[in-house]
C-alpha positions, 0 to 999 in steps of 0.5 A: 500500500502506498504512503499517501503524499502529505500535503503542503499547509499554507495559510493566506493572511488578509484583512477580509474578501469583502471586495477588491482586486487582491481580494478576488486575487486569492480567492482564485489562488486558492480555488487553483491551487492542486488539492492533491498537494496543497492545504489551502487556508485563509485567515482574515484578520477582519472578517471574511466577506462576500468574496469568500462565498463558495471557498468553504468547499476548497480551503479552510477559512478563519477569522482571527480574534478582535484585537488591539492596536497593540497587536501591531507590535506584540501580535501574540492572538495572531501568533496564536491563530497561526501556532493552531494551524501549524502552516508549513507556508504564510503568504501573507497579502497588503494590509497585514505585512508587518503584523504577520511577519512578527507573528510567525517568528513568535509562532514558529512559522518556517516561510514566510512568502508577501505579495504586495498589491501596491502602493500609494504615491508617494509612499509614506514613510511609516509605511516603508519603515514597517515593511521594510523591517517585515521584509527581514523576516520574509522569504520572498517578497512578491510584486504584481508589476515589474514598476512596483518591484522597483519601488519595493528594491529602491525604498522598501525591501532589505534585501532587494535580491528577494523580490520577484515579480509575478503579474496578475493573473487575468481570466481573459475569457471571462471577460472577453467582450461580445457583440453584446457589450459594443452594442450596449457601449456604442448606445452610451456614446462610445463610438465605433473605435478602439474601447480602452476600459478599466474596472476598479475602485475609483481611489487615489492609489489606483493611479485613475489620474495617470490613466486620464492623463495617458489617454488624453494624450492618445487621443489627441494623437490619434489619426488612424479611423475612429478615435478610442473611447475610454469608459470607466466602471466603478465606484469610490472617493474619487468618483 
């Protein structure tokens, strides 16, 4: 009879998957993730969210104990949570870094891998000092655009040589336009041209200043057919 293959446990640590890029990020992470392999596990600091709906058949989710700002420093009901769950890897997201990071050296914890979703501009100084120091204790440190790796190697990471840069994942046929969509689009004004879209929260981090900037730029230049139509869709301060 043969020894089945022991499974390696990893634990994702989020603030919740209420909604958001890194949210659903996860999520899908965790959905492809091999289950003859891995033990996936989510562990949010907050709560979980609607994005968690339909997880419980392919990982374990949890949420941590409410705690104190003191936890920043001294995360020990974190610790706790983690120390129960006896995680081979933490992959810890934005958000939680530094409370993690301190976490599993109280823990135990063997790996500890970040993915970094981004940044604000400029980028405040606690915020570098923090994770900077979070980046001593971390394994590897993951950004999702060679741009932002740059910025985390320059200001942020000790060690620059443990940054790596994986992009986004995007499910393109899940989102691929059909005649549909140009009809519904071309109804609202949008033209017969090229159709720039962008899906998000409409919040200073997400940059929406740089995109408008950008394309009035190919717009005015445009001289081939019909000028491109950029529609925005979303929500936010900024809306």
């Amino acid at each position: 009879m043969s020894t089945p293959v022991r499974r390696t446990r990893i634990v994702h640590v989020v603030l919740d998957l209420q909604a958001g890029g890194l949210e659903r990020m996860v999520a899908d992470l965790v959905r492809g993730l091999d289950p003859a392999r891995y033990e996936p596990h989510v562990l949010a600091l907050g709560y979980l969210g609607r994005l968690a709906e339909g997880l419980a058949d392919v990982c374990e989710l949890h949420t941590a104990r409410r705690t104190s700002p003191l936890s920043l420093i001294r995360p020990h009901s974190l610790a706790g949570e983690l120390a129960k769950l006896g995680p081979d890897l933490v992959h810890s997201h934005s958000g939680v870094w530094f409370k993690t990071a301190r976490a599993i050296r109280i823990a135990g914890v063997p790996r500890l891998i970040h993915t970094d979703h981004g940044r604000r501009a400029p980028d405040p100084w606690i915020d570098r000092t923090l994770d900077g120091l979070a980046s001593r204790w971390t394994d590897c440190v993951v950004a999702v655009s060679s741009q932002l790796a740059r910025h985390l190697r320059d200001s942020v990471v000790a060690t620059g040589s443990r940054v790596e840069t994986i992009h986004n994942g995007i499910d393109t046929e899940r989102f691929r336009p059909g005649p549909r969509d140009r009809r519904v689009l071309e109804s609202l004004g949008a033209g017969t041209g090229p159709i720039i879209g962008s899906l998000g929260r409409f919040d200073p981090i997400k940059g929406y200043d740089v995109l408008l900037r950008a394309f009035a730029v190919v717009h005015l230049s445009w001289t081939e057919g019909a000028a491109p139509t950029l529609v925005l869709v979303g929500e936010g301060p900024e809306e």
